[in-house]
C-alpha positions as a LaTeX table, in Angstrom:
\begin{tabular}{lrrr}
\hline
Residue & $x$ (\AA) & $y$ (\AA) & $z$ (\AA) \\
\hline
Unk1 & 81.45 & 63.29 & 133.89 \\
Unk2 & 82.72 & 66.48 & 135.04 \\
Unk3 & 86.38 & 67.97 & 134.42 \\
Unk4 & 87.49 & 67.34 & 137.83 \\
Unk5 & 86.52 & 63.58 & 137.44 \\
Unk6 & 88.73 & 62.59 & 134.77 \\
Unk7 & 91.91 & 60.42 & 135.16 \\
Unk8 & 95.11 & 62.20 & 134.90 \\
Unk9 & 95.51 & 60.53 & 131.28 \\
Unk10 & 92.46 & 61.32 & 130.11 \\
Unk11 & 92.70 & 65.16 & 131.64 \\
Unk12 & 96.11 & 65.79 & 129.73 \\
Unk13 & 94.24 & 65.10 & 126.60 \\
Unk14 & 90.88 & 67.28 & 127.24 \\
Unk15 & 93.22 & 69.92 & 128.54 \\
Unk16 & 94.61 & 70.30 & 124.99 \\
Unk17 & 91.52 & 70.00 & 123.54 \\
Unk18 & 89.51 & 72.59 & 125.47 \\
Unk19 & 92.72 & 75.26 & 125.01 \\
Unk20 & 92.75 & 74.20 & 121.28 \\
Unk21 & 88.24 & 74.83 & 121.03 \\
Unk22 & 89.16 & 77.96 & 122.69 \\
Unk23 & 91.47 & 79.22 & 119.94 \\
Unk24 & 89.41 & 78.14 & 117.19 \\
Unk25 & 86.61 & 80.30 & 119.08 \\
Unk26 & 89.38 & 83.07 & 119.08 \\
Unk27 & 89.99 & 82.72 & 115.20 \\
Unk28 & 86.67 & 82.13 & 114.19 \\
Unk29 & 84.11 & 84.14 & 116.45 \\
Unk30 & 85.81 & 86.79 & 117.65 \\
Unk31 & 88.42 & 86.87 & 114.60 \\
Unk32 & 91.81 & 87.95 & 116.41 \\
Unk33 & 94.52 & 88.82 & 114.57 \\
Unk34 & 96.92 & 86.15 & 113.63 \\
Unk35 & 100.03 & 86.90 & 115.45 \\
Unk36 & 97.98 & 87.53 & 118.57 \\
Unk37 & 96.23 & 84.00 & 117.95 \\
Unk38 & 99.93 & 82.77 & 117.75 \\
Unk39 & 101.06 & 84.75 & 120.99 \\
Unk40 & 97.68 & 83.39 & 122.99 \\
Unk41 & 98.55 & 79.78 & 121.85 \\
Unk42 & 102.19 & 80.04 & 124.04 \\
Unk43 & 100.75 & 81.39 & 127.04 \\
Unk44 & 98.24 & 78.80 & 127.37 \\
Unk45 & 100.79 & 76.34 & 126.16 \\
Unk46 & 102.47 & 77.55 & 129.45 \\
Unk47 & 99.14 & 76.71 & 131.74 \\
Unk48 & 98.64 & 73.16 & 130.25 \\
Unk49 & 102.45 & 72.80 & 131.08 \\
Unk50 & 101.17 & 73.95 & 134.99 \\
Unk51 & 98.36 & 71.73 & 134.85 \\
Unk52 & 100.44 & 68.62 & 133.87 \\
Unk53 & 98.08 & 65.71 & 134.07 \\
Unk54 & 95.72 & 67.76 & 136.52 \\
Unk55 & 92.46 & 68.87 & 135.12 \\
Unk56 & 92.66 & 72.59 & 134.39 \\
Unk57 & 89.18 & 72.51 & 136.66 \\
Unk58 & 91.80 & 71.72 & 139.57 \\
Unk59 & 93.71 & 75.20 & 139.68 \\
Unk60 & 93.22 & 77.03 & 141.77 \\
Unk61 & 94.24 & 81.02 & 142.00 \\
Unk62 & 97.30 & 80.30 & 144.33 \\
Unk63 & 98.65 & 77.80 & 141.45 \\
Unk64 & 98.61 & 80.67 & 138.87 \\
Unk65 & 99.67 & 83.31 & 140.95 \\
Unk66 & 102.74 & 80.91 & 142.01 \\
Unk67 & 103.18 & 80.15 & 138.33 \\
Unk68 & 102.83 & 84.25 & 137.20 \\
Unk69 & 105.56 & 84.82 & 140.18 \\
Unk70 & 108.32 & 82.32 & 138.65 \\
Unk71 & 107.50 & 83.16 & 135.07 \\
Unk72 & 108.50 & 86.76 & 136.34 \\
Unk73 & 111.67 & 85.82 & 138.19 \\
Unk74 & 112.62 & 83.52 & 135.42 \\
Unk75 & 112.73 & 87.15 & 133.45 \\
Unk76 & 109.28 & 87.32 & 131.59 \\
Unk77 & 108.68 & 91.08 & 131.57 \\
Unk78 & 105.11 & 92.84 & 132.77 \\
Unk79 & 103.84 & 92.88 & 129.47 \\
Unk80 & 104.60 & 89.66 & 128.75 \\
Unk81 & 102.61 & 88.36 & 131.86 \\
Unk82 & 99.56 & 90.57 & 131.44 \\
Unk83 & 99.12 & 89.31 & 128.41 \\
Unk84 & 99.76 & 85.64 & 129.30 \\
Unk85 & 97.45 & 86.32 & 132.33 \\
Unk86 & 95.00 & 87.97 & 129.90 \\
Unk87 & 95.11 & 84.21 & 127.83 \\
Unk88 & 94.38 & 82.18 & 130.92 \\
Unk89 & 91.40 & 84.37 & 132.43 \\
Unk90 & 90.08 & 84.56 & 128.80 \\
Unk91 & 90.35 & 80.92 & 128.97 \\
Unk92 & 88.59 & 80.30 & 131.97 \\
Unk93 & 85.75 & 82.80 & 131.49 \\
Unk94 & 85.09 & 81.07 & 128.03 \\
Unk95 & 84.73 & 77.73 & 129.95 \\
Unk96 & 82.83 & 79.00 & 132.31 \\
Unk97 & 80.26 & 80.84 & 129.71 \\
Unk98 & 80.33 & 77.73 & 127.37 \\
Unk99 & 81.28 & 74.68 & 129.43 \\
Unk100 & 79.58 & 75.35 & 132.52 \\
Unk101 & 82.76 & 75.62 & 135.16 \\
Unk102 & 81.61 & 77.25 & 137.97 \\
Unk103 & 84.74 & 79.77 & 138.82 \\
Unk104 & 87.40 & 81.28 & 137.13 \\
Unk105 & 90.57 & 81.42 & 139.23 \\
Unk106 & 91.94 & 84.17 & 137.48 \\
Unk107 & 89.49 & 86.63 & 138.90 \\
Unk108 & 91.13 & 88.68 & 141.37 \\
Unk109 & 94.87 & 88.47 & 140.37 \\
Unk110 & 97.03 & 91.02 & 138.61 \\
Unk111 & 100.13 & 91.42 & 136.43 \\
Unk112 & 103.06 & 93.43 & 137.70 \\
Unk113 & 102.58 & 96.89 & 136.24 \\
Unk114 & 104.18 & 97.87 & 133.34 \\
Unk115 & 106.29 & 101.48 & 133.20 \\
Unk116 & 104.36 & 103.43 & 131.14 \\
Unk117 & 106.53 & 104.02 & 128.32 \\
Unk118 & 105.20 & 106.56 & 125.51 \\
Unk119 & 105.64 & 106.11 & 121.99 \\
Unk120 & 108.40 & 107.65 & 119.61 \\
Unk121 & 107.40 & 109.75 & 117.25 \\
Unk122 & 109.19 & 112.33 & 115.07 \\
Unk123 & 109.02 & 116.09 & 114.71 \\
Unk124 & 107.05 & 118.48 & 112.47 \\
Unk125 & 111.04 & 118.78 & 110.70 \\
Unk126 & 111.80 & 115.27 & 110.85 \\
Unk127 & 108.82 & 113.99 & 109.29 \\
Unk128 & 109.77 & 117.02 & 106.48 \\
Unk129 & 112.90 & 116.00 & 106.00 \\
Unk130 & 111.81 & 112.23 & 105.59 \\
Unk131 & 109.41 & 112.97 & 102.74 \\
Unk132 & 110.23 & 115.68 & 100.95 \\
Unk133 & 111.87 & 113.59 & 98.55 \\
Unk134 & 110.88 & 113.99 & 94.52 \\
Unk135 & 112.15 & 110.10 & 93.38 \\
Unk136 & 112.33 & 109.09 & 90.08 \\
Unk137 & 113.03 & 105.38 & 90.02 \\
Unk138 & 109.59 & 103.21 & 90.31 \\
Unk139 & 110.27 & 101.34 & 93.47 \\
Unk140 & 111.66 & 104.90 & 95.14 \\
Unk141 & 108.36 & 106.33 & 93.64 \\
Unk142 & 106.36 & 103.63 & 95.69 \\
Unk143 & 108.35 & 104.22 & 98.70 \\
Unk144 & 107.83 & 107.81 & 98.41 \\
Unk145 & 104.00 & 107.03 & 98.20 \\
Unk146 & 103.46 & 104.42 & 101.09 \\
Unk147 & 105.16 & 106.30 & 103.55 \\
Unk148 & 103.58 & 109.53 & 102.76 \\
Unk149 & 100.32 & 107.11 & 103.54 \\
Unk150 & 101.34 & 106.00 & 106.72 \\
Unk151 & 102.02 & 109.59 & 107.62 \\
Unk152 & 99.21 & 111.03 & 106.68 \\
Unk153 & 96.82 & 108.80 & 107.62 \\
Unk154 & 97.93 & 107.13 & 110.65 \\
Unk155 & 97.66 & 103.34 & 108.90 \\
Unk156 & 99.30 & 100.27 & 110.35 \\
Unk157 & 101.78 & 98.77 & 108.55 \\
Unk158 & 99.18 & 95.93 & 107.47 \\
Unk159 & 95.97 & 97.94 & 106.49 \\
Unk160 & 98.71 & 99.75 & 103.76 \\
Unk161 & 99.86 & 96.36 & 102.58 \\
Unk162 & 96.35 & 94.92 & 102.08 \\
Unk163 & 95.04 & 97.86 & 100.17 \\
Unk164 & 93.97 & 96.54 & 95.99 \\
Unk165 & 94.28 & 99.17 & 93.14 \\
Unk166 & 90.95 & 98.76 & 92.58 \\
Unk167 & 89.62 & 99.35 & 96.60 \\
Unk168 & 90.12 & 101.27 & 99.33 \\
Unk169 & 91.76 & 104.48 & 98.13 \\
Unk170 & 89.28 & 107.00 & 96.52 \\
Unk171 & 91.77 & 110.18 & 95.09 \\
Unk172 & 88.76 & 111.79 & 94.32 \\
Unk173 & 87.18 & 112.16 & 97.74 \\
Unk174 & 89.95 & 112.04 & 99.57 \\
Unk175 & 90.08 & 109.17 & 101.46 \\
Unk176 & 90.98 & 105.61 & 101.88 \\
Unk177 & 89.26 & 102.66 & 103.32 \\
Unk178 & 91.17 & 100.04 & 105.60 \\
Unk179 & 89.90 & 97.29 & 107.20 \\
Unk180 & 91.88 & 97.05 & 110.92 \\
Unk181 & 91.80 & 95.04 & 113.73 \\
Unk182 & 88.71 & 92.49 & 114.89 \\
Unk183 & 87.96 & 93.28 & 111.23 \\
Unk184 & 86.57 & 97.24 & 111.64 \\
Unk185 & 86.85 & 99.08 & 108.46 \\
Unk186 & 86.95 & 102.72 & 108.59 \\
Unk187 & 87.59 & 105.36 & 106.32 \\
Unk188 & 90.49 & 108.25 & 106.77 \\
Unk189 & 91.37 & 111.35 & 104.94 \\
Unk190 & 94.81 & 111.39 & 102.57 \\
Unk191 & 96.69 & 114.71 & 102.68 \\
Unk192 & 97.23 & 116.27 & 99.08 \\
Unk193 & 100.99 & 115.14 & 99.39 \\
Unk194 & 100.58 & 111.96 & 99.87 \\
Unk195 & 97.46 & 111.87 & 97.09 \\
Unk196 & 100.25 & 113.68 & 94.97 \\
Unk197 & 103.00 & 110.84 & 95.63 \\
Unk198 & 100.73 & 107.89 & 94.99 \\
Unk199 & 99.50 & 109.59 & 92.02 \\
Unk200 & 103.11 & 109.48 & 90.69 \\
Unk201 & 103.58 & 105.86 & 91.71 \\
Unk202 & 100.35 & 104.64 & 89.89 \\
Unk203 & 101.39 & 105.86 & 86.75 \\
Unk204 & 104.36 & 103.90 & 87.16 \\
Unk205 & 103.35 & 100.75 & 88.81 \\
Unk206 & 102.53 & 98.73 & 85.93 \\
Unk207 & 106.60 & 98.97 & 85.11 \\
Unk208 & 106.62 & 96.40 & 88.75 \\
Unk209 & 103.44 & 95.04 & 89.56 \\
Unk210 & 102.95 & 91.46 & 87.62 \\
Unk211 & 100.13 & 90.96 & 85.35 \\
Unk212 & 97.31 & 90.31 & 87.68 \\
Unk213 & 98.62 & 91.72 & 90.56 \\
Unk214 & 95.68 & 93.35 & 92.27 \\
Unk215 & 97.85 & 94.83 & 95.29 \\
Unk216 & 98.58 & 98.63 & 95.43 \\
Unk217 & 102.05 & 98.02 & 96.35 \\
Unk218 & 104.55 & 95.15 & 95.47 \\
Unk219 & 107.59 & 94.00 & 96.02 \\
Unk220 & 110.60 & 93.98 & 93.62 \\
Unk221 & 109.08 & 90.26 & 92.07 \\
Unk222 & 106.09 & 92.18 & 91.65 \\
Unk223 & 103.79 & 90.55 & 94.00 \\
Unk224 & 101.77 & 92.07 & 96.92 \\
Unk225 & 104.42 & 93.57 & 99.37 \\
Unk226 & 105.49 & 92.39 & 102.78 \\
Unk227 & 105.05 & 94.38 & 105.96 \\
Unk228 & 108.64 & 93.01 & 106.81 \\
Unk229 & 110.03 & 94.34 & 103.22 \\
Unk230 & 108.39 & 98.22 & 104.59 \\
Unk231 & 110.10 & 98.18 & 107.19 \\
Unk232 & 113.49 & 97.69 & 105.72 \\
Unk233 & 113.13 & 100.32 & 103.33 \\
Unk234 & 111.39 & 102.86 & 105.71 \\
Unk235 & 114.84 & 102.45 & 107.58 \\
Unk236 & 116.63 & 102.54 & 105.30 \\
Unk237 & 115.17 & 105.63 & 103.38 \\
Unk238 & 115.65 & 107.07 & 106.94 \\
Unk239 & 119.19 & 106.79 & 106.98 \\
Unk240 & 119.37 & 107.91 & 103.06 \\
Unk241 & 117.55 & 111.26 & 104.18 \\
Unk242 & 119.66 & 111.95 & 107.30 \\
Unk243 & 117.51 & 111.84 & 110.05 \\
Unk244 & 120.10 & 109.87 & 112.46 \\
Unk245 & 117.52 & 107.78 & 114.09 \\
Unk246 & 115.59 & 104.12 & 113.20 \\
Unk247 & 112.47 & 105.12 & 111.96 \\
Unk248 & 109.84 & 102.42 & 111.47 \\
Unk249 & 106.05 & 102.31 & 109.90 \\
Unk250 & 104.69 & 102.27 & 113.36 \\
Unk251 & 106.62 & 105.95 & 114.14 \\
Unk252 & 104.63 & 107.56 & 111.19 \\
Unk253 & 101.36 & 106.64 & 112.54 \\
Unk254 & 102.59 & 107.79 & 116.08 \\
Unk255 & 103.82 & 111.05 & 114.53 \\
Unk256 & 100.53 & 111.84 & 112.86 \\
Unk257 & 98.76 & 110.81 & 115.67 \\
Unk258 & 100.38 & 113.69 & 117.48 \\
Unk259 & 101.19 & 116.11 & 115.03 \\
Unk260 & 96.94 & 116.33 & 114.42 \\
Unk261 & 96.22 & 116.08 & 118.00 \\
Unk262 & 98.70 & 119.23 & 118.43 \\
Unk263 & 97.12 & 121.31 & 115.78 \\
Unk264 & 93.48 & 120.78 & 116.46 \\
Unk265 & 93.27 & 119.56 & 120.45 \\
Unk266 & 90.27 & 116.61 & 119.36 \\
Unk267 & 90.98 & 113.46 & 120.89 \\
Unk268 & 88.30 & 111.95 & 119.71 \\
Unk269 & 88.34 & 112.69 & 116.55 \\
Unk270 & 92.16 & 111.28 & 116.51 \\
Unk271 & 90.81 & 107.85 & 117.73 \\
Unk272 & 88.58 & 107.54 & 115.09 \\
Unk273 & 91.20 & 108.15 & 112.77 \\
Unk274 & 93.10 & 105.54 & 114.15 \\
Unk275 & 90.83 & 102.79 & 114.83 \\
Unk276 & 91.65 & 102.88 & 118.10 \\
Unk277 & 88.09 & 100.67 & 120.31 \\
Unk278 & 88.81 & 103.02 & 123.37 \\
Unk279 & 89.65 & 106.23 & 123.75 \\
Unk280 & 92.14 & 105.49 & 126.59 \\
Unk281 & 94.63 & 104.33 & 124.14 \\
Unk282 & 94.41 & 107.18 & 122.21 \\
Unk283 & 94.86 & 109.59 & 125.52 \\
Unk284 & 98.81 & 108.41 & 124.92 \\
Unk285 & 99.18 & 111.07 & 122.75 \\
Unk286 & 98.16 & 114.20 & 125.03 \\
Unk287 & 101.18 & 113.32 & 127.15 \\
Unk288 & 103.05 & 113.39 & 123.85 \\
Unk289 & 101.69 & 116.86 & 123.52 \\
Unk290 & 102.53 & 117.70 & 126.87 \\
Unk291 & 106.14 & 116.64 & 126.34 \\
Unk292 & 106.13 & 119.13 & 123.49 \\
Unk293 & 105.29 & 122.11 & 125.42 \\
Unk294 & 107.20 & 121.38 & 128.27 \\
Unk295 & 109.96 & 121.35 & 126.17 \\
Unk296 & 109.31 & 124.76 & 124.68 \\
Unk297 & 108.66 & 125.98 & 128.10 \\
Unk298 & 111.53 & 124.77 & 129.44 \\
Unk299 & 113.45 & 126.40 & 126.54 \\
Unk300 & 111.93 & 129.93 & 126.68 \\
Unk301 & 111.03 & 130.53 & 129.90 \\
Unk302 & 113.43 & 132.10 & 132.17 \\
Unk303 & 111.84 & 130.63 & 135.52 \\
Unk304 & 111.96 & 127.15 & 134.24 \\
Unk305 & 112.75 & 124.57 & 135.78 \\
Unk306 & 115.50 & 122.72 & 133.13 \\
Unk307 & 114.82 & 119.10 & 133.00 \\
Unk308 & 117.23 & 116.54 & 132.66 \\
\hline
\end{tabular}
């Protein structure tokens, strides 16, 4: 019996079923990230709500370009639907590879655009003034040392959390090992700073950590730290330090993906640092560097043009 034959009952329930196969495929095959799982599962939750008790064989492209056009008006932002749009033609192609549908209706249509918004990121002095700290307490030590990490090596906010004592960060070489997104591990240099500041910490940890504990960084119970908890006190040490504006995990890595891609002009070797699958994400960060010199321009030459 094919999709389109089943009776609106019976095509409520195989709708959920097929969208709920699809995740598991999601989770299991191509291992995406949790909270993208989690974001996936609501926009498809919205395109069983548009199939009702239709087969999802019966859209057509008209129904989901109606449904992207009141999702929109009803204040869903372009992000928002690309990605939602993203979950139903990911949907569809997967049926069509594994299921044997013979069209996917999403082919053809497209999300508003976005504004191209470029990320925050601090100065050369900022990011100075932020860690240039010398901390004497055990949990200041740590936060000395983990955002001195994410600074100098551009990590997420979960690759730090997941690093183990006994893994990942080799002092002697240099570097530490993360393992990112889709599961890609790759290796990135530490700055002697930030090598100095987690040296400090692990001579200190075992004053936090639980017995046992095999995380690099804890939390004030002594268990493996939240990413939630790092953000807090990256703010907060913000504030502490003067710097006048919120400053979160995700800054740092922005900052140091511009700060290196100032000094030494390789893109590529920036995306590598980052993780980043294609190099078009990284090119973000040579219109941060070209908001950096037109701001000296404008500020030193006489025929500029001053921008508001």
């Amino acid at each position: 019996m094919t999709p389109a034959a089943l009776d609106d009952g019976a095509a409520l329930e195989a709708n959920r079923g097929l969208v709920a196969e699809y995740l598991q495929h999601l989770a299991t095959q191509r291992r995406v990230a949790v909270p993208t799982l989690s974001a996936y599962g609501s926009d498809l939750d919205r395109l069983l709500a548009l199939a009702g008790e239709r087969p999802l064989s019966a859209l057509q492209a008209n129904d989901l370009r109606h449904s992207l056009a009141r999702l929109h008006a009803g204040g869903l932002g372009p992000r928002s639907l690309a990605r939602c749009l993203s979950a139903w033609r990911g949907l569809f192609r997967w049926l069509v590879r594994h299921r044997g549908w013979q069209a996917n209706p999403c082919e053809g249509l497209r999300a508003p655009r976005a504004p191209r918004r470029l990320p925050r990121s601090l100065s050369p002095d900022q990011a100075s003034a932020l860690l240039n700290d010398s901390p004497v307490e055990p949990l200041a030590l740590q936060d000395h040392a983990m955002f001195e990490l994410l600074y100098s090596s551009g990590l997420r906010v979960g690759e730090l959390v997941s690093l183990a004592v006994a893994e990942g960060l080799d002092a002697a070489s240099g570097l530490v090992t993360v393992t990112g997104k889709r599961s890609k591990t790759r290796s990135v240099p530490v700055g002697g700073p930030a090598l100095m500041a987690l040296a400090r910490w692990l001579a200190v940890r075992d004053q936090v950590a639980l017995a046992g504990e095999t995380a690099l960084f804890v939390g004030a119970r002594g268990r493996r730290i939240a990413p939630q908890v790092v953000r807090h006190r990256l703010r907060q040490w913000a504030l502490d330090h003067g710097l006048g504006v919120p400053v979160h995990p995700h800054m740092l890595r922005h900052s140091f993906a511009s700060h290196v891609l100032q000094s030494s002009g390789d893109l590529r070797a920036v995306q590598d640092m980052l993780g980043h699958a294609s190099i078009r994400t990284t090119q973000i960060y040579t219109h941060l560097d070209f908001q950096h010199l037109a701001k000296a321009y404008d500020a030193a030459h006489p025929r500029a043009r001053k921008r508001g």
